[in-house]
FIDREN-753763 format. One line per field, with one value per atom (N, C-alpha, C, O): residue number from 1; x, y, z negated. Coordinates in pm, 1 decimal. Layout:
N
n	(NUM, ...)
east	(X, ...)
north	(Y, ...)
up	(Z, ...)
//
This chain:
99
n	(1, 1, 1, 1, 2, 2, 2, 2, 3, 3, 3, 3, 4, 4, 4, 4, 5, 5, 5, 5, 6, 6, 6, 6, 7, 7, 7, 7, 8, 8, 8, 8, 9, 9, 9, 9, 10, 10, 10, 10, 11, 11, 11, 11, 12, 12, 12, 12, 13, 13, 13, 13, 14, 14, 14, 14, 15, 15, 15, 15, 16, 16, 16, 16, 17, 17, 17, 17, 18, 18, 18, 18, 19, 19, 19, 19, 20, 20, 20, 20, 21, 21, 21, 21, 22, 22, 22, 22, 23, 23, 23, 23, 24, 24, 24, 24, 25, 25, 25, 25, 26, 26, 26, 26, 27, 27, 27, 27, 28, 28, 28, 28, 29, 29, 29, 29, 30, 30, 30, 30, 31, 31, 31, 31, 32, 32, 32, 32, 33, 33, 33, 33, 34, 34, 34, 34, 35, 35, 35, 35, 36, 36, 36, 36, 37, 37, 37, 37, 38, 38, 38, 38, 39, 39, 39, 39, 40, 40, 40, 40, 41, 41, 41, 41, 42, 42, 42, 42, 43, 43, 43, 43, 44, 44, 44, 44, 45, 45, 45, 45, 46, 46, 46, 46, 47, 47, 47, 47, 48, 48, 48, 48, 49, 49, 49, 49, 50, 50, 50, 50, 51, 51, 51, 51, 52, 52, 52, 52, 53, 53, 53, 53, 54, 54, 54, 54, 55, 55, 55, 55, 56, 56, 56, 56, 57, 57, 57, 57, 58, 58, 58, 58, 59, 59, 59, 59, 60, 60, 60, 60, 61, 61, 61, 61, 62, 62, 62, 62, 63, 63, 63, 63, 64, 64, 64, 64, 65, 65, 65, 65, 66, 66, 66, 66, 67, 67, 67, 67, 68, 68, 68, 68, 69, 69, 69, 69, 70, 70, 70, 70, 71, 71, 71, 71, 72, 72, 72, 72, 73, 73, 73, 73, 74, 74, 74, 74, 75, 75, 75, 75, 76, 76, 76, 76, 77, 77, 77, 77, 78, 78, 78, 78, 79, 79, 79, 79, 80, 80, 80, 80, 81, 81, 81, 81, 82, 82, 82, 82, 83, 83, 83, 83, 84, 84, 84, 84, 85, 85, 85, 85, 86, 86, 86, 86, 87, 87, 87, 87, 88, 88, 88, 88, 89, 89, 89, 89, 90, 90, 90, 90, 91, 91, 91, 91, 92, 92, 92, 92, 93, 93, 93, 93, 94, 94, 94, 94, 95, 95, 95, 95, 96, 96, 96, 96, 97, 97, 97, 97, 98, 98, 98, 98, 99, 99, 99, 99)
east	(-2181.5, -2175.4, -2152.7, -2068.7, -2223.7, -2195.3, -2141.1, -2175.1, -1998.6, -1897.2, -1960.5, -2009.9, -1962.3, -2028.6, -1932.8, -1842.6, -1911.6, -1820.7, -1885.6, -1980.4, -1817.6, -1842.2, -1747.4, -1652.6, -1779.3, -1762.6, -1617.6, -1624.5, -1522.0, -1424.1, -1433.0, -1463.4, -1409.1, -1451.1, -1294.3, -1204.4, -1294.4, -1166.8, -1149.0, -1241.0, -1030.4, -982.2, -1062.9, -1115.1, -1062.9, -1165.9, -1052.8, -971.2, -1012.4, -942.9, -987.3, -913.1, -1138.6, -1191.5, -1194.2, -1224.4, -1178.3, -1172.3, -1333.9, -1356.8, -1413.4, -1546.2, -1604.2, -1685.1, -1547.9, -1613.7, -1560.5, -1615.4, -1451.6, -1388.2, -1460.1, -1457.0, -1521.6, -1627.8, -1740.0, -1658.0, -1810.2, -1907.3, -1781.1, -1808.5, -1694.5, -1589.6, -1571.0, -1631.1, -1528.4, -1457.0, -1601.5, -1590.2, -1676.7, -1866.2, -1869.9, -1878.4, -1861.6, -1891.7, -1783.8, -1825.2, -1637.2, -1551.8, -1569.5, -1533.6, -1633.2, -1660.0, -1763.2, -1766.3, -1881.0, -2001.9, -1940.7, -1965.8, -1872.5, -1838.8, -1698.6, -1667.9, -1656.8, -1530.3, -1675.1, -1705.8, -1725.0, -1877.6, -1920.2, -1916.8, -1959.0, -2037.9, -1925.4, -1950.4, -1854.5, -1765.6, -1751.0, -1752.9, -1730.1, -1681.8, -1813.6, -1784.7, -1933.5, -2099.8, -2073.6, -2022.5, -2095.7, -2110.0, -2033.7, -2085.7, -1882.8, -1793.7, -1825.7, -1802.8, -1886.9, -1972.0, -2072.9, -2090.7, -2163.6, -2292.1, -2330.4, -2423.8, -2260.9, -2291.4, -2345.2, -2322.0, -2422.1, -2463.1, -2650.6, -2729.1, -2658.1, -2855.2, -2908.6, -2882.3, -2993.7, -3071.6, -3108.0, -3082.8, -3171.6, -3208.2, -3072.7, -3072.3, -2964.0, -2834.5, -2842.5, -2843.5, -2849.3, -2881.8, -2941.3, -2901.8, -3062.7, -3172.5, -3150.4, -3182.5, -3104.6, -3015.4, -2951.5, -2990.2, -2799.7, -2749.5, -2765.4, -2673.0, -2907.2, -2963.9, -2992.7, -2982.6, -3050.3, -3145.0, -3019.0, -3015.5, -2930.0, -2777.9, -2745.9, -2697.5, -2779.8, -2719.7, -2853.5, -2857.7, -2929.0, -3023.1, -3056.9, -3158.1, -2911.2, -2910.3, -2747.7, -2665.8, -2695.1, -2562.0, -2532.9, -2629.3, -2428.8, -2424.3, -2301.6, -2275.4, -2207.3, -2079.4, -2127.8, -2239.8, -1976.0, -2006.8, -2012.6, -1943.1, -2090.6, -2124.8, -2221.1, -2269.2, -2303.6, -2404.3, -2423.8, -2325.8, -2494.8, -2449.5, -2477.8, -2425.4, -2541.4, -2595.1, -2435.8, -2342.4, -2467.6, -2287.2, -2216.9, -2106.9, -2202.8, -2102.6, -2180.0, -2085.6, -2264.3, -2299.6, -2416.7, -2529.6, -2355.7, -2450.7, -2520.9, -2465.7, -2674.1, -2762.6, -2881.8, -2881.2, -2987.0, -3116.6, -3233.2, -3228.2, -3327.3, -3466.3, -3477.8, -3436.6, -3541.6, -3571.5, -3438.4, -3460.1, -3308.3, -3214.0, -3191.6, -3205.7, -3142.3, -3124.7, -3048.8, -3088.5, -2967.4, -2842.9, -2885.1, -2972.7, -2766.1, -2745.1, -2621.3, -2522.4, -2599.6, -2512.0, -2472.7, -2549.9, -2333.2, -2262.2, -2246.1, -2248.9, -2228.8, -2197.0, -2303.3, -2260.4, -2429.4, -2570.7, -2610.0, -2619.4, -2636.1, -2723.0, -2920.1, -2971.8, -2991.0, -3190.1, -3163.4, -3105.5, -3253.3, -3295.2, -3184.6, -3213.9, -3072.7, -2947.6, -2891.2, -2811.8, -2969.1, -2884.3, -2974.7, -2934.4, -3114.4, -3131.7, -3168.6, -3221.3, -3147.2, -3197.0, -3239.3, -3183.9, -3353.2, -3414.4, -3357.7, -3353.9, -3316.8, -3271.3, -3388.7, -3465.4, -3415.4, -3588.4, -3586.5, -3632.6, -3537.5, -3539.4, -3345.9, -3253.3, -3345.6, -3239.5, -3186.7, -3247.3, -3025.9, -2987.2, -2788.7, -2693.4, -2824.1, -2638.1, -2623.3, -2676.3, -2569.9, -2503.0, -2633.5, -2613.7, -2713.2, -2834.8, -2922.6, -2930.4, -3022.8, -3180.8, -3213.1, -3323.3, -3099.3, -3111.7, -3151.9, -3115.2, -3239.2, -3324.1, -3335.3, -3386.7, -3275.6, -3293.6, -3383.0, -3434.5, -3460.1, -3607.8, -3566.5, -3653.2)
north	(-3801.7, -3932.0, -3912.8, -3832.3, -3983.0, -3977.4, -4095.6, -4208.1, -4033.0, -4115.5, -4202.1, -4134.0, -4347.3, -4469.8, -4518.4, -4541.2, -4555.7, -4632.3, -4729.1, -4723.4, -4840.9, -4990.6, -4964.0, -4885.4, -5026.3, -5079.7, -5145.7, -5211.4, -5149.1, -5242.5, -5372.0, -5374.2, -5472.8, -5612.1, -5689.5, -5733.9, -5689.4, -5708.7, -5859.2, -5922.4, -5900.5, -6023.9, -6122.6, -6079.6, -6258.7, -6361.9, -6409.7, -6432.0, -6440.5, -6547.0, -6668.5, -6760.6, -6683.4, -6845.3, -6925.0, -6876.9, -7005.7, -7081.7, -7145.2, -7184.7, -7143.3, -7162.6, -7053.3, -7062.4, -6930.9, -6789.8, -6758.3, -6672.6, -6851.5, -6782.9, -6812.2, -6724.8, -6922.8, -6896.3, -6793.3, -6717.4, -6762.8, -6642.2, -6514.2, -6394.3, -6550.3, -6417.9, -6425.5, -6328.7, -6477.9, -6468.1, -6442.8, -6338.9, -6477.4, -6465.3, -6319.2, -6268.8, -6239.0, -6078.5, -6031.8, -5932.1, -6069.5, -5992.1, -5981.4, -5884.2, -6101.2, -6068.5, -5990.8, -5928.6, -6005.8, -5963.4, -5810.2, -5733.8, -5783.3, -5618.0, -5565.4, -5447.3, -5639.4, -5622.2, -5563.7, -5452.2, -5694.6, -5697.0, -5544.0, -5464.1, -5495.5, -5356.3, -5272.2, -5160.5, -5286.1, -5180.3, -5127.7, -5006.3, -5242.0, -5234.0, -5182.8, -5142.3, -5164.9, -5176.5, -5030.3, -4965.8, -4958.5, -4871.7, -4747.9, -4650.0, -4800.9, -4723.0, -4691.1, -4581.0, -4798.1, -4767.2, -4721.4, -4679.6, -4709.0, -4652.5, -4525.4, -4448.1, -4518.5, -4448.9, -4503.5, -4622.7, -4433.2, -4434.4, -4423.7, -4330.3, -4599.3, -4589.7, -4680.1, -4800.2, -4610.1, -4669.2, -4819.3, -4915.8, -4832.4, -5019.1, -5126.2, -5249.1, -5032.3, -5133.1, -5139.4, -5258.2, -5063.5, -5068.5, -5184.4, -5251.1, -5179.4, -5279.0, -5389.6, -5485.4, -5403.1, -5532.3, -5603.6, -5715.9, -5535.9, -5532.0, -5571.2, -5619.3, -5544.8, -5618.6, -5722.6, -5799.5, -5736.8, -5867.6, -6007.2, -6120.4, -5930.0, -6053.5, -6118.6, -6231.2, -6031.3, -6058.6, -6133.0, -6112.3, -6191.0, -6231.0, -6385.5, -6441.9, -6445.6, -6562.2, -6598.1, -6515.3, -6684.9, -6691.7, -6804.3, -6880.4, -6851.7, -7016.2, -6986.0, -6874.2, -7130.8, -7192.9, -7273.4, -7312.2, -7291.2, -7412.7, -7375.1, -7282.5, -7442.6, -7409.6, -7338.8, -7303.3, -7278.5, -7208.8, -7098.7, -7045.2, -7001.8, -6835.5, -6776.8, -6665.9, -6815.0, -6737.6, -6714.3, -6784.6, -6599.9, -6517.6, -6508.5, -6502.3, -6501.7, -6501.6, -6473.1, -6502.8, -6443.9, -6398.8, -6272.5, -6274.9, -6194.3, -6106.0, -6038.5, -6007.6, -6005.6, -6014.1, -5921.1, -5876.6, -5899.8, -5838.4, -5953.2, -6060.7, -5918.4, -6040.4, -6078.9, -6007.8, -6201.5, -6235.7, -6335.1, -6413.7, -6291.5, -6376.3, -6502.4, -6555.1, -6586.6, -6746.3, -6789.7, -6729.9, -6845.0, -6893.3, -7039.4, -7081.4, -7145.7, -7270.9, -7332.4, -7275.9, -7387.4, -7494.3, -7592.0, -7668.6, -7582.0, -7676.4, -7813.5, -7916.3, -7811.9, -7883.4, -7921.9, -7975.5, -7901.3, -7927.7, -8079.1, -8148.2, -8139.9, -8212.7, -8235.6, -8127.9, -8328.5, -8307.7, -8209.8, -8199.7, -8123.7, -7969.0, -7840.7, -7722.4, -7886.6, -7784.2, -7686.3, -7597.8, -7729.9, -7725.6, -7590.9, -7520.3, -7566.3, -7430.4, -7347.5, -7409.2, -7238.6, -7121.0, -6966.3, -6900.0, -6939.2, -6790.4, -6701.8, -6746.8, -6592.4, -6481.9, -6433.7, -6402.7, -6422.4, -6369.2, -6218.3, -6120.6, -6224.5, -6103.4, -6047.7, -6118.1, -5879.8, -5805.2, -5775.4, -5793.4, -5710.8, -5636.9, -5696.7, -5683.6, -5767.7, -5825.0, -5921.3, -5956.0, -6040.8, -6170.3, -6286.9, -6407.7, -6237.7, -6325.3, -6271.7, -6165.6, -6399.0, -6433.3, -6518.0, -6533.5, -6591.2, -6716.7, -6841.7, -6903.9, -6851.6, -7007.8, -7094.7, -7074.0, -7218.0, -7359.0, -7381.9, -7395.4, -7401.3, -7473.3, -7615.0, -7695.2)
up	(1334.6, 1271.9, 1122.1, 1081.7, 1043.6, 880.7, 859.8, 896.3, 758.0, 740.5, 611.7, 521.9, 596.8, 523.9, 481.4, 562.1, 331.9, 242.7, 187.3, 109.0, 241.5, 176.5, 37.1, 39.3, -61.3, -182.5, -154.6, -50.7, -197.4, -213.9, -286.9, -406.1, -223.3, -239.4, -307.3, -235.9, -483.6, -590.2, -529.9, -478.1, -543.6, -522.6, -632.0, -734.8, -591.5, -691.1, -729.7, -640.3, -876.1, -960.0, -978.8, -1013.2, -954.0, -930.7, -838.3, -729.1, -841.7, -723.7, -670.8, -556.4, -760.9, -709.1, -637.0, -544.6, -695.8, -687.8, -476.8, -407.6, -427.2, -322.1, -188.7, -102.1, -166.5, -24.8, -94.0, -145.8, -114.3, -123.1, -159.6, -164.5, -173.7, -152.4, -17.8, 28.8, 56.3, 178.8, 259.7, 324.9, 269.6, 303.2, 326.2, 438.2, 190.6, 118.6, 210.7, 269.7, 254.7, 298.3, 454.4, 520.9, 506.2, 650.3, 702.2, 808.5, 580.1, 603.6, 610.9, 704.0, 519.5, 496.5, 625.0, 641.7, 673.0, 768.8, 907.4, 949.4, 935.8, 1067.9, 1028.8, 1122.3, 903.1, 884.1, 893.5, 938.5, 875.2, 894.3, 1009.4, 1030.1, 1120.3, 1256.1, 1311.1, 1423.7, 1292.4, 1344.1, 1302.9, 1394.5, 1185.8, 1124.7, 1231.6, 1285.1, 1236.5, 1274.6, 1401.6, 1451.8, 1465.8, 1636.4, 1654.2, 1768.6, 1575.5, 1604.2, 1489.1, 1510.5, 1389.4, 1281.5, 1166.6, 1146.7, 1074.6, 949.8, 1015.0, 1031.6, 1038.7, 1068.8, 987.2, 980.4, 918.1, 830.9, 878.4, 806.2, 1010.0, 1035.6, 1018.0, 1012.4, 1012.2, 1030.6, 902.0, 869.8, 801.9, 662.1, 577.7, 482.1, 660.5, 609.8, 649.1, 578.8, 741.7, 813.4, 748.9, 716.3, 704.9, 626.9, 481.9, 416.2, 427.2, 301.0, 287.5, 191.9, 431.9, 444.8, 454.6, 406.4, 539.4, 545.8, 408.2, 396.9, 298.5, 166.1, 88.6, -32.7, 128.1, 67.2, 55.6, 13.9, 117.9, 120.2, 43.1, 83.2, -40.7, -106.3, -116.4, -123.8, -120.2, -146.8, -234.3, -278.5, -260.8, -312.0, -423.4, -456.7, -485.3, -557.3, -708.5, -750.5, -786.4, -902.5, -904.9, -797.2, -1078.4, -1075.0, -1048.8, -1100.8, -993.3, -963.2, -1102.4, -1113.7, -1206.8, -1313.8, -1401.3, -1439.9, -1401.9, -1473.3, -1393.5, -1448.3, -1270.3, -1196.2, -1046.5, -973.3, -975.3, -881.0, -909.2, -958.1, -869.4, -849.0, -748.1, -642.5, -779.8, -666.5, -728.9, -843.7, -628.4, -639.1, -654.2, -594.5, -733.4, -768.4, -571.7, -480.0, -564.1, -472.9, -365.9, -273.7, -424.0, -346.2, -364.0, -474.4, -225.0, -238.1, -300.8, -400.9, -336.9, -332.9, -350.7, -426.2, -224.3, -226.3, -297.5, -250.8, -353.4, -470.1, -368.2, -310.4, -349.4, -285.8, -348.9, -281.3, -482.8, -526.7, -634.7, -736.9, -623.4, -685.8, -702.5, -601.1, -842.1, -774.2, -829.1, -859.0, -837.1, -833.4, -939.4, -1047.6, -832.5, -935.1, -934.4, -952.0, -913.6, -888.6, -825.4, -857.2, -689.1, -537.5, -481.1, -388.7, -558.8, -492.4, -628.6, -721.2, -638.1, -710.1, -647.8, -560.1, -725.2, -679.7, -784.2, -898.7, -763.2, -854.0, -896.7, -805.5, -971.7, -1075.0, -1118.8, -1059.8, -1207.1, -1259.2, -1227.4, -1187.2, -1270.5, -1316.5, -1186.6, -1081.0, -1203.9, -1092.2, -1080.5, -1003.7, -1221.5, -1210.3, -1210.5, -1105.0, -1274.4, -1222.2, -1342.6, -1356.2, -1388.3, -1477.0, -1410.3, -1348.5, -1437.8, -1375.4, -1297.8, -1245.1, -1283.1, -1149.9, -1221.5, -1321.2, -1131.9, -1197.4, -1100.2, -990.3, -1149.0, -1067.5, -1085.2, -1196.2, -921.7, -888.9, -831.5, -796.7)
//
């Protein structure tokens, strides 16, 4: 079995920032527990990516969520034009554009 390290997931000081925190911490608790049972397999991997390709909470994600081109994120608190954005470009918390 190859031993797999999740990232440590820092406490949020925002209060908008804390459901997609608590989201990231279960998603990563579930892989942990998967990982630790079956090993280090690439499809749990990809799995695993694909889980993260959808984001929500409240407020805008641009500066403050970070993601890969192609991810969702829904706006809780959105309103016409607000409520969905595609991550476009880059690899850190800019590029998200409300459609």
């Amino acid at each position: 079995m190859v031993n797999v390290n999740l990232p440590e997931i820092p406490d949020v000081p925002h209060t908008e920032d804390r459901d997609q925190h608590e989201f990231n911490r279960t998603v990563k608790e579930i892989l942990e527990t998967l990982i630790g049972r079956i090993g280090n397999n690439e499809s749990l991997i990809d799995y695993m990516k694909l889980l993260t390709k959808v984001k929500g909470g409240k407020h805008s994600p641009e500066g403050f969520v970070v993601a890969l081109p192609g991810t969702i994120y829904l706006r809780t608190d959105g309103t016409t034009d607000t409520t969905f954005y595609v991550k476009e470009t880059g690899t850190g918390s800019t590029g998200w554009i409300a459609k």
